[in-house]
C-alpha angles and dihedrals in degrees: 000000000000131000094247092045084048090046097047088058128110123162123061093223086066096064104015135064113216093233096040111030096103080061096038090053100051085040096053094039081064093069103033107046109119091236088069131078112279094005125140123209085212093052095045093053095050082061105053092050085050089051093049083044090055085057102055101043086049090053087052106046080249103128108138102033128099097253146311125281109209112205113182101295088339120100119195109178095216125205095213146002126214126180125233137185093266102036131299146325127220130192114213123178096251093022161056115220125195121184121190123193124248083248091062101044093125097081094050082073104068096050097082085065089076091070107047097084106080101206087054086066098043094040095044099030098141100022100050101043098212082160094089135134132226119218110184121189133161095284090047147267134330125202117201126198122187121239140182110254092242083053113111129194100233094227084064097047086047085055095066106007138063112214117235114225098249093053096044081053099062085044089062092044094061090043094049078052094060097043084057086057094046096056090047084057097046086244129152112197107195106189113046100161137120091279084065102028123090124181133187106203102195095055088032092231131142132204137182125227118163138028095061087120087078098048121123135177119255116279088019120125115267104239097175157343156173115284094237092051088049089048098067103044124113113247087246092064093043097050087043097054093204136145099242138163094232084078100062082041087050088050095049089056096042088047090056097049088055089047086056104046111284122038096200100036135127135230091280094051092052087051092120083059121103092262096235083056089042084050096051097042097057098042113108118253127244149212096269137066098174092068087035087063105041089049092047097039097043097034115010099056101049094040086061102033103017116230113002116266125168111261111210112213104184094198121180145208106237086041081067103032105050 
């Protein structure tokens, strides 16, 4: 092993085995410290961290994930770990995890509204989690979502996986599903990306967990929002300042072009895209999705694909996780 190939490593699991890496590490901090021939103090160092790491992932039945978040008293081995604009994001087994750093404590705050219509939380029971928990400690909160274990937070599958068009499709279309039931319950949901959406590929259903924070009702002031989600907005929604449905509209689009290869092309850079799909992605979005959905539901997808059959995508873990 070089010290480029040791240093490029992550993950415990890729250089350790869980009933010998006690052996494997003293054996392998022979050849790298920096007083012997060819050694590397670096090097040296990135093992030793991937050898505490092994620790801590063996005491906590962890082995196989990327590392162990440590919440107060509460341990969550976690498969992977994303940034965001307001903290991080890790990816358990059973869960979604967003912390949110003590700086950025104020949008923790709004997230509470969502619940306090009680026909919200009886209409959207099982797509909006409203069933989450809060875990504070000194660095900050942590939100924590359940999750099936073949449910994958879309940001993770995009690491390691090009999506192929047909399943994109039934993505949209599920997404297309929950704006529908965001405009029944007078909500705006202003960051539909791969940090909020889950699917799980081998039931086609899409969730949202995250970005709740920056929801508003319908009519309300827009108040924030992520950068990716304000970059894509026409200049009429921006200079308006109002909660709309044209911008979940606006997010579904932007969300499928990504999907597809380029989140902000145009109709030339989507070339490779089946040209119905191309046509769809780049049209601008509008104020129903009500009329969004049936048009795509009822035209666009057969147009593309021809009459509606179930695609099977057998996705798997370690195909995300790697």
């Amino acid at each position: 092993m070089t010290i480029n190939e040791l240093l490029a490593i992550d993950n415990p699991s890729k250089i350790f085995s869980r009933n010998n890496y006690k052996k494997e590490y003293h054996k392998l901090s022979m050849q790298f410290h920096p007083d012997h021939s060819g050694g590397n103090a670096k090097a040296f160092a990135h093992l030793y961290e991937l050898y505490v790491k092994a620790e801590e992932l063996d005491a906590n039945n962890g082995w196989g994930a990327f590392g162990v978040l440590k919440i107060g008293i509460n341990i969550r081995p976690y498969l992977s770990v994303n940034d965001f604009e307001l903290g991080k994001i890790y990816t358990c087994a059973d869960s979604i995890i967003y912390f949110i750093d003590d700086t950025k404590k104020y949008a923790i705050k709004m997230l509470p509204t969502l619940s306090d219509v009680d026909h919200i939380h009886g209409k959207l029971h099982g797509i909006v989690p409203f069933d989450y928990k809060v875990i504070s400690d000194y660095n900050g909160d942590y939100l924590e979502f359940k999750k099936s274990s073949d449910s994958y937070l879309l940001r993770d599958v995009l690491k390691n996986n090009k999506i192929e068009q047909r399943h994109v499709a039934w993505i949209i279309s599920r997404l297309y599903n929950l704006g529908c039931y965001m405009q029944w319950s007078n909500l705006v949901h202003c960051d539909i990306s791969v940090n909020t959406v889950i699917i799980n590929p081998s039931k086609h259903e899409v969730s949202l967990m995250g970005g709740w924070w920056y929801s508003k009702k319908i009519g309300e002031k827009l108040t924030s929002m992520p950068m990716p989600t304000f970059k894509i907005l026409p200049n009429s929604v921006i200079h308006d300042k109002i909660a709309k449905m044209e911008i979940v509209s606006e997010q579904i689009h932007a969300l499928g072009r990504e999907l597809l290869g380029n989140r902000y092309g145009n109709y030339i850079e989507l070339s490779k895209v089946n040209k119905k799909f191309a046509e769809w992605a780049t049209n601008p979005g509008t104020d129903s999705l009500y009329d969004e959905y049936d048009t795509w539901d009822t035209k666009t997808l057969n147009s593309i694909f021809g009459p509606r059959k179930f695609i099977k995508w057998d996705l798997k873990s370690e195909e995300v996780y790697k």
